[in-house]
N, C-alpha and C positions, 0 to 999 in steps of 0.2 A: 504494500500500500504506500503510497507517495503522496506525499502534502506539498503544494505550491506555493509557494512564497513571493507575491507579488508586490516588489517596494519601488514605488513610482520617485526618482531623483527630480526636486522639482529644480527648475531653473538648470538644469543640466543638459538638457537635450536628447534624455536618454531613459529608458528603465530597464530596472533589472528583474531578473529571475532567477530564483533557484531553487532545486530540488529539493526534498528533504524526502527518506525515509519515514513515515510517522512513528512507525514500531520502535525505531531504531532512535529515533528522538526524543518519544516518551521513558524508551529504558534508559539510554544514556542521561539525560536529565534527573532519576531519581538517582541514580548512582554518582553524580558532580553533586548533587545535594546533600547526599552522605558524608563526600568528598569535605564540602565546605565544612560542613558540621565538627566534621575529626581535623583540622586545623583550629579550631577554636573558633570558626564566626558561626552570626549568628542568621541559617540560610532564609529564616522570614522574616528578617528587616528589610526594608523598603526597598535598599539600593541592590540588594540580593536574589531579591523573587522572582523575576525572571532570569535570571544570570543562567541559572542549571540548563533551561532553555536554548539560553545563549550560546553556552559552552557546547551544547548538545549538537547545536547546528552549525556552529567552527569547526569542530572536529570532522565533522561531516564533512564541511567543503575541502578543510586540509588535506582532507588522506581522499578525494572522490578521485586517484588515479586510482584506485584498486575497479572503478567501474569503468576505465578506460581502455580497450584495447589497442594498443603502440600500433601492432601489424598493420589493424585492420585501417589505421591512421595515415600509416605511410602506400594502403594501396588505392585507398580512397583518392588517390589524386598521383595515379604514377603512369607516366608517359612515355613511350621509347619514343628515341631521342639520341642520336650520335653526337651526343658531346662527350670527350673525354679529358676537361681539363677538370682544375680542384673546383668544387663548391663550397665553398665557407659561407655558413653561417656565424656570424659573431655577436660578442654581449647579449644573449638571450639571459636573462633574467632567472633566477630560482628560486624558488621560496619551500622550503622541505623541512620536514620531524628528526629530530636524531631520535634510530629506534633506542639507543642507550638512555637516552633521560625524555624524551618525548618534548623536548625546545628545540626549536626552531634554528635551521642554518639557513643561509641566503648568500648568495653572490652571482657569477655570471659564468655561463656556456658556451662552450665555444666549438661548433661542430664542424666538420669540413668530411665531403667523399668525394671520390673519382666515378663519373658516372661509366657504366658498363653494357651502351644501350638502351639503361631504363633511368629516368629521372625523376622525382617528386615537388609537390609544391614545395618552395619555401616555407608556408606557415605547416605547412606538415612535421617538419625537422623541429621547429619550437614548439610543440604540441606534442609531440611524441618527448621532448624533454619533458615538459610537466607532467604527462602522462606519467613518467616514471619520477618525478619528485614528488607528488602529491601526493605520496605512500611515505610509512617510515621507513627511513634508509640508513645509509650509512654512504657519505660521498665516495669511498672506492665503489662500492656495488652498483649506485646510479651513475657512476664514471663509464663501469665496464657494458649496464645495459643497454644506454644510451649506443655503444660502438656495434654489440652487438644483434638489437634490433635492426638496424639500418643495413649491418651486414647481409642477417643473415635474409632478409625482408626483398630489398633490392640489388646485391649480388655484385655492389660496387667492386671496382679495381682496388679499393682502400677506402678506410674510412680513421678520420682522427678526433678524437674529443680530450678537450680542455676545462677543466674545471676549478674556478677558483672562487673559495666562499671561505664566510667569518662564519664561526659556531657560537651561538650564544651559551653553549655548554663550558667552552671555556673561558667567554666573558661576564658572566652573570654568574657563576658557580667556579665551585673546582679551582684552576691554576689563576681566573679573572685576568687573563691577560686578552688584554682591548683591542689590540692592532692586529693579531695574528691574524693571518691569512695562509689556509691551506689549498695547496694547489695537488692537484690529479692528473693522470693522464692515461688515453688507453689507444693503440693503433693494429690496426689491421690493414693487409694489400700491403702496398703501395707504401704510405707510409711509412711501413718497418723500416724503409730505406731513407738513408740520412737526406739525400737532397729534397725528397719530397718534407718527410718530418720538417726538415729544417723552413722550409717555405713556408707551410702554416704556420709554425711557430713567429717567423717572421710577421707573415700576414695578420696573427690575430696581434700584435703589437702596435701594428701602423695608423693615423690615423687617419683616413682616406677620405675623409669629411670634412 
């Protein structure tokens, strides 16, 4: 069963929509209620009564890649096509769970294949990245799925992904250090070879804007 959630942005130019589970939002809401309870507040004061709600239905958006199929993302829009130079995508945006403490990393993507006959839209390749960040993760695993969905999907010459994000695990808890920045990487084809590697690495650096 799915509830709709219709919230009209006035003066925006735009409205939104989102899905909710109902089952899935009534159970998770009594259970953030319990939640609040066992840190010490108190969950039917005023500023808290819908919160479990709340929480109920972030959670949901957070992780709504586990309802997204990647494959099916990248065939929804794939085209042969004799082009065989690199395709980067760059700074695609991330916003993802560490599965270790369930806080939030975020930073940017940087994808690049050699096409091999078959090509995809552009917005497919950033869509297929959130498809797999909006799950809990851990950045080596959505480093490695990201290369090998596009791999194994459309059959590129190579494909290379770059990953570089702040973990609020280590800024907000734990070691609290604020500036870190961890970087990832994962190649296949083409790639494995230094002039290509090196290209991309090159390319996502430049700024061509």
């Amino acid at each position: 069963m799915t509830e709709l959630e219709f919230d009209p942005t006035e003066n925006e130019g735009f409205s939104k929509i989102e899905l909710y589970n109902a089952d899935t939002t009534k159970s998770l809401s009594e259970h953030y209620k319990w939640v609040l309870g066992l840190i010490g507040e108190n969950p039917e004061r005023d500023g808290l009564l819908k919160t479990p709600e709340r929480m109920a239905k972030a959670m949901q958006f957070l992780t709504h890649g586990y309802h997204l199929n990647p494959v099916e993302i990248l065939n929804s829009a794939k085209f042969k096509e004799d082009y065989r130079q690199m395709v980067l995508v760059k700074n695609i945006e991330i916003f993802s769970m560490c599965e270790h403490h369930m806080i939030p990393f975020f930073g940017k993507a940087h994808v690049a294949y050699i096409p091999n006959g078959y090509i995809t839209g552009l917005s497919k390749i950033a869509r297929v990245v959130d498809a797999f960040a909006r799950r809990l993760q851990v950045q080596e695993k959505l480093t490695s799925q990201i290369k090998n969905c596009i791999q194994e999907t459309l059959n590129p010459l190579g494909v290379g992904v770059v990953i570089e994000a702040q973990h609020m695990c280590m800024m907000m808890r734990g070691i609290q250090k604020q500036n870190s920045v961890t970087t990832t990487s994962d190649f296949s084809g083409a790639f494995l070879k230094e002039p290509t590697r090196s290209e991309f690495i090159h390319l996502i650096g430049e700024k061509l804007h």
